[in-house]
N, C-alpha and C positions, 0 to 999 in steps of 0.2 A: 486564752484557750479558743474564744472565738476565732481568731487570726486562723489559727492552727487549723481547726474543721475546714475552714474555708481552702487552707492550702491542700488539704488531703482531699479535702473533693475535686480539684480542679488538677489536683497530680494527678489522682486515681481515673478521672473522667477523660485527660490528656491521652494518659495509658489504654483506656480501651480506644479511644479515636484511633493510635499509632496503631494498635493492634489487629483494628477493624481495616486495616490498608489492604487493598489486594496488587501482590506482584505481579500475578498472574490471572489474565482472565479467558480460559478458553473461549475458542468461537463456536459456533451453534454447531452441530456434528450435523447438521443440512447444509451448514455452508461448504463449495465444493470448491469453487479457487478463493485462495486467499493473498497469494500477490502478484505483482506486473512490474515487469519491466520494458520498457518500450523505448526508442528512438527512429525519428521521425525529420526527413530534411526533404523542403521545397525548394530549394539553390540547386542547381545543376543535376535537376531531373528527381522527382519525387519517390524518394526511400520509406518506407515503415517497416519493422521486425522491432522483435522482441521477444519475451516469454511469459507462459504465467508458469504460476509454482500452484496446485494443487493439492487438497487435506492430503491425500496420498504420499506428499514427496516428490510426485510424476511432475515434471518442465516439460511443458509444453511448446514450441519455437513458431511462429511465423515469421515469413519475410514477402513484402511485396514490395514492386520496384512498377507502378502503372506506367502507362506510356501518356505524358500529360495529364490534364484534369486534376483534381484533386483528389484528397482524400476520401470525402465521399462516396465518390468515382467506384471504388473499389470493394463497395461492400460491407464496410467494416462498421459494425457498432461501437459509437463513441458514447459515455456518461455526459448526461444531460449541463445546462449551465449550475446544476445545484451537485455535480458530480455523483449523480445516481444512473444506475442502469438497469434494466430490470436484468432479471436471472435469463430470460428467454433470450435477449440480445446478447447478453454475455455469451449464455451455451451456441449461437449461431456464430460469435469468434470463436470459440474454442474449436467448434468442428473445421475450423482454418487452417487447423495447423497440427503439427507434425509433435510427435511426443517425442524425447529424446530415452535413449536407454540407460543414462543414469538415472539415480533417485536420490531426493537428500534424506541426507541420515535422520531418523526418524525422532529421535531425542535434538536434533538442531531444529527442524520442525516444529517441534513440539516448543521449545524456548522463543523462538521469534513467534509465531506463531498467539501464543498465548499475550502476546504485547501488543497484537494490533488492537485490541480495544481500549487500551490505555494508553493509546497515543493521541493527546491534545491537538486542534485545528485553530490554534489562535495567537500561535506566535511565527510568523514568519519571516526572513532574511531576503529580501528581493535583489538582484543586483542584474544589470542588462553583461551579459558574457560575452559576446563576440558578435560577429555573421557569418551566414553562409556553413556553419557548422551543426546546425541542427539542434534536435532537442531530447535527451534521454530524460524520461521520466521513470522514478522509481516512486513505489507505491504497493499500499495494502487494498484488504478490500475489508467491507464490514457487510455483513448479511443481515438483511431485515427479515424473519421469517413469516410478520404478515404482511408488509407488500409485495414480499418476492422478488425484491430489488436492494441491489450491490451497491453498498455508498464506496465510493474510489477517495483514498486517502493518498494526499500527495506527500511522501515523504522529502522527499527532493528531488530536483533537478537541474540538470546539468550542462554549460554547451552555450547557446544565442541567448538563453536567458537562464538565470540561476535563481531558484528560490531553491530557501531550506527550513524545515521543519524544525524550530529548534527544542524538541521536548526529547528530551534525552532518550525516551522508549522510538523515536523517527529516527532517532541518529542511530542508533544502534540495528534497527532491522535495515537501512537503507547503507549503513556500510558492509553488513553483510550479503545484501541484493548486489551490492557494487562489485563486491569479492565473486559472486556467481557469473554476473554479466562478464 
């Protein structure tokens, strides 16, 4: 009988852990982008564009193509080496670039979306991809709402060097990013 208690506790206690799971975790309704897509090549004359995607749905587009120098050069706020940004640097790219006039479907949205916080930073696929072809990066963002600063979540990328995200909630919003780009 003892046996038995012992399995009904630890069914029953399994049961709420499984139950206790979240699918979905919206992001803070202050967070204002929530993904990027970027590619970026120093071979034969320095390219960067991209887009961010926005709580709105709104794609946002830059493209800049400097004459030498680097990327620096040009203005642009990059996330620190711990891949943070504050919101102020961010919103100074954002005012860079050009909104396009589609918007994504607000239920597609809503489903990637609700996955960038359950996406894990500790399994990664490294492999060196080529040269001279650049580098697309796809990626979430996650909002701190008391630093005021964007953590940039590498979902993957693509091109001179390949990492990949392997937590199945990475793979699924960064081939949907793929499908946009």
């Amino acid at each position: 009988m003892k046996k038995l208690k012992v399995f009904l506790f630890i069914w029953i206690m399994t049961g709420v852990f499984v139950s206790c799971e979240k699918e979905n975790i919206a992001p803070p309704t202050s967070q204002e982008i929530l993904f990027e897509c970027s590619y970026s090549n120093y071979a034969w004359g320095l390219v960067h564009q991209g887009f961010f995607i926005d709580n709105k749905g709104k794609i946002w587009t830059y493209s800049q193509y400097p004459d030498g120098g680097y990327l620096s050069d040009i203005g642009w706020n990059f996330p620190d080496s711990l891949n943070n940004i504050s919101e102020q640097a961010l919103m100074e790219n954002l005012r860079k670039t050009t909104v396009r006039d589609t918007l994504i479907d607000q239920n597609t949205l809503k489903k990637y979306s609700n996955k960038i916080y359950l996406v894990k930073e500790d399994d990664y696929t490294e492999n060196h991809g080529g040269c001279d072809g650049g580098v697309a990066v796809y990626a979430c963002y996650r909002y701190d709402e008391n630093t005021k600063n964007y953590h940039h979540v590498i979902l993957s990328t693509t091109g001179d060097w390949i990492k990949i995200n392997n937590d199945t909630n990475a793979k699924q919003i960064s081939d949907w990013l793929q499908s946009i780009h």
